[in-house]
PyMOL CGO cylinders between C-alpha atoms (Angstrom):
from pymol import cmd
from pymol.cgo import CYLINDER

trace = [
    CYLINDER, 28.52, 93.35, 32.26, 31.61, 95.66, 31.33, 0.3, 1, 1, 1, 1, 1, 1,
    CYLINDER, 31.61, 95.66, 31.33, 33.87, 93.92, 28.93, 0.3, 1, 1, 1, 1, 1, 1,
    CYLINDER, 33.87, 93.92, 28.93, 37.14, 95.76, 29.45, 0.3, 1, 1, 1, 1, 1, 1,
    CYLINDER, 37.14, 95.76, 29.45, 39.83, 94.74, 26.83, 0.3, 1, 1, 1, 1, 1, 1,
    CYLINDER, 39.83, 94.74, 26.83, 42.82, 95.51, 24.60, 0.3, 1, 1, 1, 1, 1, 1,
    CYLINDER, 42.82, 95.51, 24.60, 41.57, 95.94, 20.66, 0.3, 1, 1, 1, 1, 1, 1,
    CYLINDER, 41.57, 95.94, 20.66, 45.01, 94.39, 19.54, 0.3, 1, 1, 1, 1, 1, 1,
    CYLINDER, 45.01, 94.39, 19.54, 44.37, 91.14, 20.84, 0.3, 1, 1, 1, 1, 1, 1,
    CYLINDER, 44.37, 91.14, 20.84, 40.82, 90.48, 22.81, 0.3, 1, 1, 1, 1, 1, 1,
    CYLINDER, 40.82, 90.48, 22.81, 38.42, 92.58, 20.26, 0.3, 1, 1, 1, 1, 1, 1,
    CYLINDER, 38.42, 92.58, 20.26, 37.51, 89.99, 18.15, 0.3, 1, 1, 1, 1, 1, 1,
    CYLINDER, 37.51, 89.99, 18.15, 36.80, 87.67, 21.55, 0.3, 1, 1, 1, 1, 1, 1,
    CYLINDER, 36.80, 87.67, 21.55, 34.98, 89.83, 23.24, 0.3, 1, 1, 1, 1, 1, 1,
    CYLINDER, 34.98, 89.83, 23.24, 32.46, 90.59, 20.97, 0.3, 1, 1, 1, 1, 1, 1,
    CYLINDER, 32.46, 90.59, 20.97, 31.72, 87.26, 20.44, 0.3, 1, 1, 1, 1, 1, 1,
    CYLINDER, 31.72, 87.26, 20.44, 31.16, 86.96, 24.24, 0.3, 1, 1, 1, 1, 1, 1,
    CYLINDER, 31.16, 86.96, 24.24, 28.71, 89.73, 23.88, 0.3, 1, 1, 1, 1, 1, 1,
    CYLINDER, 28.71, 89.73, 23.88, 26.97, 88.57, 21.06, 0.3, 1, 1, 1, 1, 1, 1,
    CYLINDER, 26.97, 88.57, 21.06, 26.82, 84.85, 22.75, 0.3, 1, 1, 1, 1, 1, 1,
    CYLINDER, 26.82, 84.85, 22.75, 25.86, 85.92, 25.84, 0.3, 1, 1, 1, 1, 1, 1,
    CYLINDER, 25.86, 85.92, 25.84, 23.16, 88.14, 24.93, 0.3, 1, 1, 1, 1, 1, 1,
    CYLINDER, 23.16, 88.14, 24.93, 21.71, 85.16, 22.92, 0.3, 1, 1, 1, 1, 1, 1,
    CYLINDER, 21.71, 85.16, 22.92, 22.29, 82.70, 26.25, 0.3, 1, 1, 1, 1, 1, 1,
    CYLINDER, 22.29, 82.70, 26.25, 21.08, 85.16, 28.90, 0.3, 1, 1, 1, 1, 1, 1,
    CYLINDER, 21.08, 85.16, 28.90, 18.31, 86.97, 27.12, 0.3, 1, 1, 1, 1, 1, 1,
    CYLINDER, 18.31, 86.97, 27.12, 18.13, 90.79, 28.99, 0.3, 1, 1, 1, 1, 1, 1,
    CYLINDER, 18.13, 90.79, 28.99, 21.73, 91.21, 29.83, 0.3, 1, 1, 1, 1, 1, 1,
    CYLINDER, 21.73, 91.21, 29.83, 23.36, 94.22, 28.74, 0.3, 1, 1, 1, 1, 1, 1,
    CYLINDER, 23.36, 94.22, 28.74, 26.88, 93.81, 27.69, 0.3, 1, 1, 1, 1, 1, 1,
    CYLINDER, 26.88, 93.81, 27.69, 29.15, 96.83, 27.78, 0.3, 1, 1, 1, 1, 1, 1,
    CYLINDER, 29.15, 96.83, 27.78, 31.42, 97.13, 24.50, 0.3, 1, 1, 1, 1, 1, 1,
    CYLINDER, 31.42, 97.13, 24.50, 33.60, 100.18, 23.62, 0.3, 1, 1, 1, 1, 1, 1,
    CYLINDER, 33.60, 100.18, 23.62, 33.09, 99.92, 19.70, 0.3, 1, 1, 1, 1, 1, 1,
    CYLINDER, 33.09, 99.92, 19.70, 29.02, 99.74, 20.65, 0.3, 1, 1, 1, 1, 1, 1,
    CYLINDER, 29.02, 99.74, 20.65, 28.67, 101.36, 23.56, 0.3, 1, 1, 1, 1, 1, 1,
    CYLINDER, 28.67, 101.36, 23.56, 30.93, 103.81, 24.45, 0.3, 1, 1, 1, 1, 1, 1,
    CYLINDER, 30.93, 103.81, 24.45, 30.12, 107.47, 23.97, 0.3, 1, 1, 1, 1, 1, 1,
    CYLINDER, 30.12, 107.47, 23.97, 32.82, 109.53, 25.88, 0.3, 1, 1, 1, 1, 1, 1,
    CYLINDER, 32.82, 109.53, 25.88, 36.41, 108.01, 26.39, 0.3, 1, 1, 1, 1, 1, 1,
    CYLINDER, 36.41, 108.01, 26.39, 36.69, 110.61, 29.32, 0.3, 1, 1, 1, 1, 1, 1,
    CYLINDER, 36.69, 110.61, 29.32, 33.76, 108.35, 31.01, 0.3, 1, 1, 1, 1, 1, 1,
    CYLINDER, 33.76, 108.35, 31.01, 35.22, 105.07, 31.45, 0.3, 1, 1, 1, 1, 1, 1,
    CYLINDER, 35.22, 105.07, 31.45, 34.79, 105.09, 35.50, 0.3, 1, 1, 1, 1, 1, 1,
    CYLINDER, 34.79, 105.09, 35.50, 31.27, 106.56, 34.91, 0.3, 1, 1, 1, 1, 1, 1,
    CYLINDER, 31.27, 106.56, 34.91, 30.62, 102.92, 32.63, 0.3, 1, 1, 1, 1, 1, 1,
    CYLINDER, 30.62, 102.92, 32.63, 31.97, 101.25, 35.14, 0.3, 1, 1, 1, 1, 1, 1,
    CYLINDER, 31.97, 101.25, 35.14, 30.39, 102.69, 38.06, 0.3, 1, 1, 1, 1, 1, 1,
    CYLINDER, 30.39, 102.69, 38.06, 27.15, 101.55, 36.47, 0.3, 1, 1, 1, 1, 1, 1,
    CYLINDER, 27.15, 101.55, 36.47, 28.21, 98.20, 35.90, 0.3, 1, 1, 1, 1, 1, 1,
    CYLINDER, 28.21, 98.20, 35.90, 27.10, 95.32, 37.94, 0.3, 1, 1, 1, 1, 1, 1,
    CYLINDER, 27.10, 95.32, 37.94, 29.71, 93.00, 37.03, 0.3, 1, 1, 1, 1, 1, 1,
    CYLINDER, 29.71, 93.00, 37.03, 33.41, 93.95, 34.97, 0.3, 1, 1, 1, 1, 1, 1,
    CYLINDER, 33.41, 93.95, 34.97, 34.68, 91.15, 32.66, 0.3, 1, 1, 1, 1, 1, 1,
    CYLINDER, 34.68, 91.15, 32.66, 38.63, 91.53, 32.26, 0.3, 1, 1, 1, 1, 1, 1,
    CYLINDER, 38.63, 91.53, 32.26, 40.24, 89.99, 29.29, 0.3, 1, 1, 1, 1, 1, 1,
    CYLINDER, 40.24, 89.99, 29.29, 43.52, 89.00, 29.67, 0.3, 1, 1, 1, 1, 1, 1,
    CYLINDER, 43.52, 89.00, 29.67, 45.79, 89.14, 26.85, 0.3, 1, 1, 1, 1, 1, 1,
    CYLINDER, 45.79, 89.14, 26.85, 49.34, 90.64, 25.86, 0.3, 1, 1, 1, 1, 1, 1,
    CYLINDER, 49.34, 90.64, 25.86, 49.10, 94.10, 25.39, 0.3, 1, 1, 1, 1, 1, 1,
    CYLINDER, 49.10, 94.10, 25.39, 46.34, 94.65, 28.20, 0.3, 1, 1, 1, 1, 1, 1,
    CYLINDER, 46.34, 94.65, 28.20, 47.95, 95.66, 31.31, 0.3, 1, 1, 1, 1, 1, 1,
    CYLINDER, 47.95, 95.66, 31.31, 50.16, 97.91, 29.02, 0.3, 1, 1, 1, 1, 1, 1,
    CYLINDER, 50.16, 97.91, 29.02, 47.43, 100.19, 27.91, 0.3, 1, 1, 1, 1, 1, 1,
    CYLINDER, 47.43, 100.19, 27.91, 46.62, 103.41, 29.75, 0.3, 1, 1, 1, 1, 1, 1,
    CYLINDER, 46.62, 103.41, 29.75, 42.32, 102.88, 29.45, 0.3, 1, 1, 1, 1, 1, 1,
    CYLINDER, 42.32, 102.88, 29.45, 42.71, 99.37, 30.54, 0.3, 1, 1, 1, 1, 1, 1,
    CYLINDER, 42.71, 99.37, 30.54, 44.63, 100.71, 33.17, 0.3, 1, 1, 1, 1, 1, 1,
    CYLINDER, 44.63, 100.71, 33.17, 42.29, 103.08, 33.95, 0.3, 1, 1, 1, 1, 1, 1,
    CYLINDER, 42.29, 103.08, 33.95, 39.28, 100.75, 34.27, 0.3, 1, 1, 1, 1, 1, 1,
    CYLINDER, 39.28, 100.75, 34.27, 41.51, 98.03, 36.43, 0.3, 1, 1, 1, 1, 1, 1,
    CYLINDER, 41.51, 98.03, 36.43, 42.29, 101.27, 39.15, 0.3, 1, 1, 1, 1, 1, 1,
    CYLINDER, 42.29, 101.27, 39.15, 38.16, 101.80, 38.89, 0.3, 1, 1, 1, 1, 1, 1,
    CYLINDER, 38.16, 101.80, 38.89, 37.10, 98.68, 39.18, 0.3, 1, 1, 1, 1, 1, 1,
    CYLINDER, 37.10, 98.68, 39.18, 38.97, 97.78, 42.24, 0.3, 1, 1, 1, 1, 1, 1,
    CYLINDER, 38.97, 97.78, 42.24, 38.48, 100.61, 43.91, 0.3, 1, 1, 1, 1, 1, 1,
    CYLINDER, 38.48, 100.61, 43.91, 34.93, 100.73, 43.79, 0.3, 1, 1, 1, 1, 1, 1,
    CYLINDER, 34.93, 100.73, 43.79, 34.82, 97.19, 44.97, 0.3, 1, 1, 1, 1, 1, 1,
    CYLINDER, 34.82, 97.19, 44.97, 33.39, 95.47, 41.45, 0.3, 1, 1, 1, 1, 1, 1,
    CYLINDER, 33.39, 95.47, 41.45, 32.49, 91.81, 40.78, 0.3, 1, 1, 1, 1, 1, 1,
    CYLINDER, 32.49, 91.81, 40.78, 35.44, 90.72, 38.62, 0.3, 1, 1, 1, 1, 1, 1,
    CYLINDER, 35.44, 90.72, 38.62, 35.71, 87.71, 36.35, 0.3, 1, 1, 1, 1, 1, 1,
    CYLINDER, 35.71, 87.71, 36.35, 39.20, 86.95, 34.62, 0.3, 1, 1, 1, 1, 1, 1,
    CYLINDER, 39.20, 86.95, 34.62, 38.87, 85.73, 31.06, 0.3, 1, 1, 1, 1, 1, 1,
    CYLINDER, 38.87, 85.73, 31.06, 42.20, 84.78, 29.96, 0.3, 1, 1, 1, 1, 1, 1,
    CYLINDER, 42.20, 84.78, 29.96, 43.01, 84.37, 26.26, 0.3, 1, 1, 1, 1, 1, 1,
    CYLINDER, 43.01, 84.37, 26.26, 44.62, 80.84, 25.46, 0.3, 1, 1, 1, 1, 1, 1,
    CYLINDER, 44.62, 80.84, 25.46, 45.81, 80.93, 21.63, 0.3, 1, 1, 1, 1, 1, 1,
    CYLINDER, 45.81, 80.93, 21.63, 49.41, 82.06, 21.80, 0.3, 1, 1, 1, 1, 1, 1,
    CYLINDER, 49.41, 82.06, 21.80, 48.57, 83.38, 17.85, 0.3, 1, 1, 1, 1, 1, 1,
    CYLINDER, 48.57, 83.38, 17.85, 45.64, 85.88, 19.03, 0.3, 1, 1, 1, 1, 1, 1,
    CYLINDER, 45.64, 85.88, 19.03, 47.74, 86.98, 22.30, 0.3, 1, 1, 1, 1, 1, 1,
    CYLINDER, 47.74, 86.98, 22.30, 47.22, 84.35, 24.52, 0.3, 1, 1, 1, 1, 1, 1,
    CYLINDER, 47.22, 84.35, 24.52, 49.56, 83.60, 27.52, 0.3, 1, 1, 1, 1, 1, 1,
    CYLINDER, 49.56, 83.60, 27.52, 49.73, 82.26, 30.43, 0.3, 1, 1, 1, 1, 1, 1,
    CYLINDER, 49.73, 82.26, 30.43, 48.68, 83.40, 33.89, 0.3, 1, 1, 1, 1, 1, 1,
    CYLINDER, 48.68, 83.40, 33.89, 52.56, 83.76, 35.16, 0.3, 1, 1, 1, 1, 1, 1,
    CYLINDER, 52.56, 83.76, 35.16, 52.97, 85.75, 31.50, 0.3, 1, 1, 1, 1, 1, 1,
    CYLINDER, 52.97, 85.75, 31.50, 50.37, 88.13, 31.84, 0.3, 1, 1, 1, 1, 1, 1,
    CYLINDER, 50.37, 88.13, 31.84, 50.82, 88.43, 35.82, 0.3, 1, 1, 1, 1, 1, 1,
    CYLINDER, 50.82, 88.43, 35.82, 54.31, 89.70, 34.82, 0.3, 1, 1, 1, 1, 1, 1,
    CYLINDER, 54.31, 89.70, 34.82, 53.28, 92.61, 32.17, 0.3, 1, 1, 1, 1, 1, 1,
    CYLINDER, 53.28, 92.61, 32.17, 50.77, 94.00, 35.17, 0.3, 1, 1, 1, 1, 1, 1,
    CYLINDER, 50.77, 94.00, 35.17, 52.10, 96.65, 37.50, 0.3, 1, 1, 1, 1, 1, 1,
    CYLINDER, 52.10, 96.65, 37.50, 53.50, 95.12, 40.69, 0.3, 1, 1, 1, 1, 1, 1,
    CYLINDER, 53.50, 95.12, 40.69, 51.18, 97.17, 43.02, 0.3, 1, 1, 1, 1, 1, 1,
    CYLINDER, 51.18, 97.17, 43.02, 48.37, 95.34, 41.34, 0.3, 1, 1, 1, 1, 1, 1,
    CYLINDER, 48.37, 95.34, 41.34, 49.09, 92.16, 40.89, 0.3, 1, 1, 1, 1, 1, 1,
    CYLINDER, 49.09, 92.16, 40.89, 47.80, 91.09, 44.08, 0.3, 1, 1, 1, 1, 1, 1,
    CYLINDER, 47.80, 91.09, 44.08, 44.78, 93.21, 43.75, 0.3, 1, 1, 1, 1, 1, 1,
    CYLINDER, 44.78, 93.21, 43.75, 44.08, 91.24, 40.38, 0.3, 1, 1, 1, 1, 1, 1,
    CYLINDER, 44.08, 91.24, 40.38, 45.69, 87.71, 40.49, 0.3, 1, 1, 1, 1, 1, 1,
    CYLINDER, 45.69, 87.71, 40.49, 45.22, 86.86, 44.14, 0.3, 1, 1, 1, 1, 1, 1,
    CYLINDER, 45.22, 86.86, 44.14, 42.15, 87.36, 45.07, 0.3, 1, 1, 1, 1, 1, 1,
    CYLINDER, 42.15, 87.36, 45.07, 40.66, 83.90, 44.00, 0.3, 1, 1, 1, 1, 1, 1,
    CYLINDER, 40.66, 83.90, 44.00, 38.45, 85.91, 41.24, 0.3, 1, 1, 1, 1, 1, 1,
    CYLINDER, 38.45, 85.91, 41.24, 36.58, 83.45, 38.94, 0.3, 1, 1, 1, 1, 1, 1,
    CYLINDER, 36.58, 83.45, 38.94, 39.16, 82.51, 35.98, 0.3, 1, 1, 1, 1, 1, 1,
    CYLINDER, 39.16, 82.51, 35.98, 38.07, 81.34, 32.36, 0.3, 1, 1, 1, 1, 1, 1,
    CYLINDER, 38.07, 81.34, 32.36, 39.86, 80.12, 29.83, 0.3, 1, 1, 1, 1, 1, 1,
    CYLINDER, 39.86, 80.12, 29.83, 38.79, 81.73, 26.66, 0.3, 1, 1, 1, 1, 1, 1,
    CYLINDER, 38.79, 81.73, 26.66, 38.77, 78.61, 24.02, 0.3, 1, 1, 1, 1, 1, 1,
    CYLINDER, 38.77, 78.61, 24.02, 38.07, 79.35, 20.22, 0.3, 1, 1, 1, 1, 1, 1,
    CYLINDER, 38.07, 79.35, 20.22, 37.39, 75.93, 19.58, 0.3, 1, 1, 1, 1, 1, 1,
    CYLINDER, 37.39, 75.93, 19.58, 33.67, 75.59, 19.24, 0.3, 1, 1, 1, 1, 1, 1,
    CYLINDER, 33.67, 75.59, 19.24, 32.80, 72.82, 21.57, 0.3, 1, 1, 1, 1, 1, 1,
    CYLINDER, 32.80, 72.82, 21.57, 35.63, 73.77, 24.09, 0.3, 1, 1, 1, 1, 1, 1,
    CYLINDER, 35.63, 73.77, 24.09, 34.30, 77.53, 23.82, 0.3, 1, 1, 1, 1, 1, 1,
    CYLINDER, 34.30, 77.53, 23.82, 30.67, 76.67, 24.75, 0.3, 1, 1, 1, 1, 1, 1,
    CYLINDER, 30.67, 76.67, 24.75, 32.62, 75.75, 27.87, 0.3, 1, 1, 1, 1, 1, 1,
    CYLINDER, 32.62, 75.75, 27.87, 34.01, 78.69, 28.56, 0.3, 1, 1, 1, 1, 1, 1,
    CYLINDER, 34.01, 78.69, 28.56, 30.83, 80.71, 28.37, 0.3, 1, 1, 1, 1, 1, 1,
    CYLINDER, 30.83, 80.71, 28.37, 28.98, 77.90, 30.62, 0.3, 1, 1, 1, 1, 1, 1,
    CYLINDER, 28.98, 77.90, 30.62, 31.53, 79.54, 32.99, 0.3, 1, 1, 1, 1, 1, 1,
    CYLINDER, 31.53, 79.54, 32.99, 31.34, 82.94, 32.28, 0.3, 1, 1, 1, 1, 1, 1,
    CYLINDER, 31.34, 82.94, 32.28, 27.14, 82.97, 32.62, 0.3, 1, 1, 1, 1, 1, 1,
    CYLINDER, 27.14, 82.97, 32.62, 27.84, 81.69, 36.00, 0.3, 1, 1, 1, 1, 1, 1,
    CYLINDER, 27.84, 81.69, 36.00, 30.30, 83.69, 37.04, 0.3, 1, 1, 1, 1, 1, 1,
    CYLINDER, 30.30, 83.69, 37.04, 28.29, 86.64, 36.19, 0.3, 1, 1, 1, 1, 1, 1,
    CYLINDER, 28.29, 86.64, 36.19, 24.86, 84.91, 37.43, 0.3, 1, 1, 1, 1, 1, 1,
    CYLINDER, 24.86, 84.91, 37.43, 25.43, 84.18, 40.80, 0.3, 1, 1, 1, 1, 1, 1,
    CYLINDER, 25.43, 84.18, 40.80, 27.02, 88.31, 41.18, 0.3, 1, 1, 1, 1, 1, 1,
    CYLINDER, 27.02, 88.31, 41.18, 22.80, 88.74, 40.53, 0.3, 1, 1, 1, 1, 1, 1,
    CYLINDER, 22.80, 88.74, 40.53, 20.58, 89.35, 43.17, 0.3, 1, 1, 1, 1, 1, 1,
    CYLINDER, 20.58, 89.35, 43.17, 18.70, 86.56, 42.42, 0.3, 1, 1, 1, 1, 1, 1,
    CYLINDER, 18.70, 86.56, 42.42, 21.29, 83.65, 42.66, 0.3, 1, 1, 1, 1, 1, 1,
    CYLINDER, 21.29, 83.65, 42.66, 23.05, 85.95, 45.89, 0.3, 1, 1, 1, 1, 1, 1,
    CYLINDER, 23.05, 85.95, 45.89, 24.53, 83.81, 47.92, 0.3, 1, 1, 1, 1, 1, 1,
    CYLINDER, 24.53, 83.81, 47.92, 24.93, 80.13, 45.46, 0.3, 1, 1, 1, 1, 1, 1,
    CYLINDER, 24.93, 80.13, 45.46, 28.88, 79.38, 44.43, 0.3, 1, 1, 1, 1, 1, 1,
    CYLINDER, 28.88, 79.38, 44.43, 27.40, 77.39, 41.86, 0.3, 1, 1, 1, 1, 1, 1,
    CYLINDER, 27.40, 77.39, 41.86, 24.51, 76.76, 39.35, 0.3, 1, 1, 1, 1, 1, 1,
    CYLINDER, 24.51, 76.76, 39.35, 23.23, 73.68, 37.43, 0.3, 1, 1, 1, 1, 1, 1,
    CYLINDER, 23.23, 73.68, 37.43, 23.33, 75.82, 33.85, 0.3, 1, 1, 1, 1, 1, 1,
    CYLINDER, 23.33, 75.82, 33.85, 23.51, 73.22, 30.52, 0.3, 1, 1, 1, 1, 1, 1,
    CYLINDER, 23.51, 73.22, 30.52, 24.29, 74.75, 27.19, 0.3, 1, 1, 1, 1, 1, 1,
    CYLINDER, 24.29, 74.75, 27.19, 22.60, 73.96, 24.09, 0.3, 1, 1, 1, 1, 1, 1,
    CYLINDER, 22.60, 73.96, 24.09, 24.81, 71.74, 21.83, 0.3, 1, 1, 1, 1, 1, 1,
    CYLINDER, 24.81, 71.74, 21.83, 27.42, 70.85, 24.62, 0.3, 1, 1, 1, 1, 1, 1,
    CYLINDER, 27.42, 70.85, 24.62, 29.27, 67.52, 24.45, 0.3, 1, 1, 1, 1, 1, 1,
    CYLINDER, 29.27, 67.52, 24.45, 28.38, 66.53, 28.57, 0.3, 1, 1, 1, 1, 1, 1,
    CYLINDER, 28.38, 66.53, 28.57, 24.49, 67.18, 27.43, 0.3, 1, 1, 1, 1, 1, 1,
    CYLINDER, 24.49, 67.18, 27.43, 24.68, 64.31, 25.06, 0.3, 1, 1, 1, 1, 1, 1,
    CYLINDER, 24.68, 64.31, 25.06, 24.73, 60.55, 25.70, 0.3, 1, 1, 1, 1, 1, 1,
    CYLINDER, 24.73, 60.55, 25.70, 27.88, 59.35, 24.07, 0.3, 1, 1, 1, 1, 1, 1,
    CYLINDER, 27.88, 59.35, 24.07, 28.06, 55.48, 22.61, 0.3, 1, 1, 1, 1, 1, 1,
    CYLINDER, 28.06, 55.48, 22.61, 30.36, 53.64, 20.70, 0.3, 1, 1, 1, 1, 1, 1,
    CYLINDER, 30.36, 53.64, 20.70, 28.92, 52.60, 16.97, 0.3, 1, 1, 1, 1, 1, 1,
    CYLINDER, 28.92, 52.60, 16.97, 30.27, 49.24, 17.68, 0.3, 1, 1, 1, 1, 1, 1,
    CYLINDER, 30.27, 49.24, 17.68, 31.25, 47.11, 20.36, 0.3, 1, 1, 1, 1, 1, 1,
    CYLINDER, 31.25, 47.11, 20.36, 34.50, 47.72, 22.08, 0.3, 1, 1, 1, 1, 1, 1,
    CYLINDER, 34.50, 47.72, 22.08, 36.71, 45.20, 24.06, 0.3, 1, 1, 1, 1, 1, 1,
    CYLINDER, 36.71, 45.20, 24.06, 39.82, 47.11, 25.90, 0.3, 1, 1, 1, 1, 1, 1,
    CYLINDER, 39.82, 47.11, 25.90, 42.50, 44.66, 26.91, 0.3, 1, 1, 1, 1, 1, 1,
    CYLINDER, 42.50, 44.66, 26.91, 43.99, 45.82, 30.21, 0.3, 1, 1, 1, 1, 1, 1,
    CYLINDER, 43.99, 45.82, 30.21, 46.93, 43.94, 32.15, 0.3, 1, 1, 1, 1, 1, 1,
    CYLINDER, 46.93, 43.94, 32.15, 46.26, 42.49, 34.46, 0.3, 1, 1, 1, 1, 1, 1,
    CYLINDER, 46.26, 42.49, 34.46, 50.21, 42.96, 35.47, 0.3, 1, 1, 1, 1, 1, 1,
    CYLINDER, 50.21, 42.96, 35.47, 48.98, 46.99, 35.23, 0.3, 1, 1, 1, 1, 1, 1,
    CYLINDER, 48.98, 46.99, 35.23, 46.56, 48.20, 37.87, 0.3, 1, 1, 1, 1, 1, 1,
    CYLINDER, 46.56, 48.20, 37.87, 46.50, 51.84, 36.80, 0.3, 1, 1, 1, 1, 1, 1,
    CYLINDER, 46.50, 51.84, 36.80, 44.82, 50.42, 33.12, 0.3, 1, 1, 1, 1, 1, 1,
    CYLINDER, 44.82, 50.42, 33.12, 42.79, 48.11, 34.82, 0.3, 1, 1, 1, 1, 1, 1,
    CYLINDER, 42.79, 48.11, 34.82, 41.36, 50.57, 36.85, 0.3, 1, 1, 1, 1, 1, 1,
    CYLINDER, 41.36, 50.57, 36.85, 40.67, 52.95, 34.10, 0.3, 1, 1, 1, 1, 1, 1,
    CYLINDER, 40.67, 52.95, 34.10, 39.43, 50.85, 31.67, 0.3, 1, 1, 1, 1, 1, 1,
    CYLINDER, 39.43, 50.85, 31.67, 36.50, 49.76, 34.47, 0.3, 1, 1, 1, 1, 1, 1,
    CYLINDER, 36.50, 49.76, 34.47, 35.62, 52.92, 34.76, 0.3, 1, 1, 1, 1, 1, 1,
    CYLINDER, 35.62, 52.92, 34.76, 35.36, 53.83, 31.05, 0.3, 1, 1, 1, 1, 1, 1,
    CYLINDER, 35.36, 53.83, 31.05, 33.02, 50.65, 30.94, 0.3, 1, 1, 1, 1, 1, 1,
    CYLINDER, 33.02, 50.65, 30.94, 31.20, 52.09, 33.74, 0.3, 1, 1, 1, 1, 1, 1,
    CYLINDER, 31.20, 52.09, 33.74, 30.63, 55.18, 31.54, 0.3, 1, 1, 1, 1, 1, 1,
    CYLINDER, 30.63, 55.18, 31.54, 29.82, 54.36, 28.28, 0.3, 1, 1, 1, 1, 1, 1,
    CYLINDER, 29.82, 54.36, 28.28, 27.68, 51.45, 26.85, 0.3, 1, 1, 1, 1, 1, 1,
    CYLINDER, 27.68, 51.45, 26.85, 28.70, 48.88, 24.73, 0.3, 1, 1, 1, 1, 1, 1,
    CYLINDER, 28.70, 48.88, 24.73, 32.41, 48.47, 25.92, 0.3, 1, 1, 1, 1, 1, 1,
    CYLINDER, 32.41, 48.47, 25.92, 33.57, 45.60, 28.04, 0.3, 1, 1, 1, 1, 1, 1,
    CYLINDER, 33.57, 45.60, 28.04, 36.67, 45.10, 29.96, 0.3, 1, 1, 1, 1, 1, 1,
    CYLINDER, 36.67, 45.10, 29.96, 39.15, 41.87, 29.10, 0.3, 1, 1, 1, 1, 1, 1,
    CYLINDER, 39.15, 41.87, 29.10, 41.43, 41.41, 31.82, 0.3, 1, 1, 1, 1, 1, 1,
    CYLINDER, 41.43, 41.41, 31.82, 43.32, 37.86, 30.18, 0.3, 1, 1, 1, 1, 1, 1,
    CYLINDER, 43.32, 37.86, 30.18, 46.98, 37.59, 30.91, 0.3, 1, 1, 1, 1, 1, 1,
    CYLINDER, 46.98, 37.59, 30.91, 47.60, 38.23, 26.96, 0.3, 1, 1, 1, 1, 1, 1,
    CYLINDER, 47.60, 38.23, 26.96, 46.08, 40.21, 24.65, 0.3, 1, 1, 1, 1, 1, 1,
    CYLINDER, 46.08, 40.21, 24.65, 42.94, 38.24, 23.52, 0.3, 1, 1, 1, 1, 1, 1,
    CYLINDER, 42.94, 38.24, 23.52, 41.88, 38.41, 19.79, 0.3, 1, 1, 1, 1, 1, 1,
    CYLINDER, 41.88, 38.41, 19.79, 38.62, 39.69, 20.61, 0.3, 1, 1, 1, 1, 1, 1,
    CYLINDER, 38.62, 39.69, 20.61, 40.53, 42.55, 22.19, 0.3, 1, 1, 1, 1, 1, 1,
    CYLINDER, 40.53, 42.55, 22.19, 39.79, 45.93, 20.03, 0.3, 1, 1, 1, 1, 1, 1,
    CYLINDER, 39.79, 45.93, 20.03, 42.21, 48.43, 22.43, 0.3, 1, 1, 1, 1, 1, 1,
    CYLINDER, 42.21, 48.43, 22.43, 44.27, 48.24, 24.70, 0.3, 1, 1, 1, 1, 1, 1,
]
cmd.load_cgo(trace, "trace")
């Protein structure tokens, strides 16, 4: 994987999606400049062996010349490409119709239209575990051994979804029955989670503990 990035804003990111990834994916080899790189005037040679280019989208990278560079080389040799795009406004983050606008017009369609897989790069910890769920597959089914699958089962360790979630107490929700829409949704939050029953009385009951 080729991690191809602006230091102003994605540095910090990135290597944390190297460092995470190589913990998650034991044996991948993660391309970083500030690790890796040995000859600026080589960047198409890095990316030519490659099996898989990570962009990371942020303001500031379609303005810089190596970027640039390894966007052009990327396409043309017909890489695997997964968009990572930053989402904190404070560390550069933008969104998509931002950062479609600071790339050159002849290759925005090259880049943004070609249905490449898109992640949202979240800093919060649980929301972030999500992201690089997303980015292993991305980059997992571009191997020779998942060829072919659009998807994969993959679980993270510590992810919210892997846990069984309860309430500590019991929970009544009171919804209308003059509201469909809440009735609705509060079945199928009973249907989800244990412990929390459904009051459907014509006024809020005192046993009622939301609404």
């Amino acid at each position: 994987l080729f991690n191809s990035h602006i230091w102003s804003t994605g540095q910090d990111a990135v290597a944390v999606i190297k460092n995470q990834l190589q913990q998650l994916l034991p044996g991948i080899k993660v391309f970083l400049d500030v690790d890796d790189l040995e000859d600026i005037g080589a960047l198409e040679s890095y990316i030519g062996r490659s099996q898989v280019i990570l962009f990371f989208l942020s303001k500031g990278y379609f303005r810089s010349k190596n970027c640039l560079r390894e966007i052009r080389s990327s396409l043309e040799k017909g890489k695997p490409i997964i968009l990572v795009q930053e989402a904190d406004p404070a560390k550069g983050g933008g969104s998509i119709e931002e950062l479609r606008a600071e790339c050159p017009e002849e290759l925005q369609p090259a880049v943004f239209d070609q249905l490449f897989p898109l992640v949202v790069w979240m800093r919060i910890e649980e929301f972030q575990r999500v992201s690089l769920k997303m980015i292993s597959e991305a980059l997992l089914v571009q191997t020779p051994t998942y060829a072919g699958l659009r998807s994969l089962p993959l679980t993270i360790p510590g992810e919210v979804q892997g846990q069984n979630l309860v309430f500590a107490k019991q929970v009544v929700l009171w919804a209308s029955p003059a509201n469909q829409g809440a009735r609705r949704m509060a079945n199928e939050l009973a249907a989800s989670f244990p412990g929390v029953a459904v009051d459907n009385a014509s006024e809020m009951p005192e046993r009622a503990t939301h609404m």
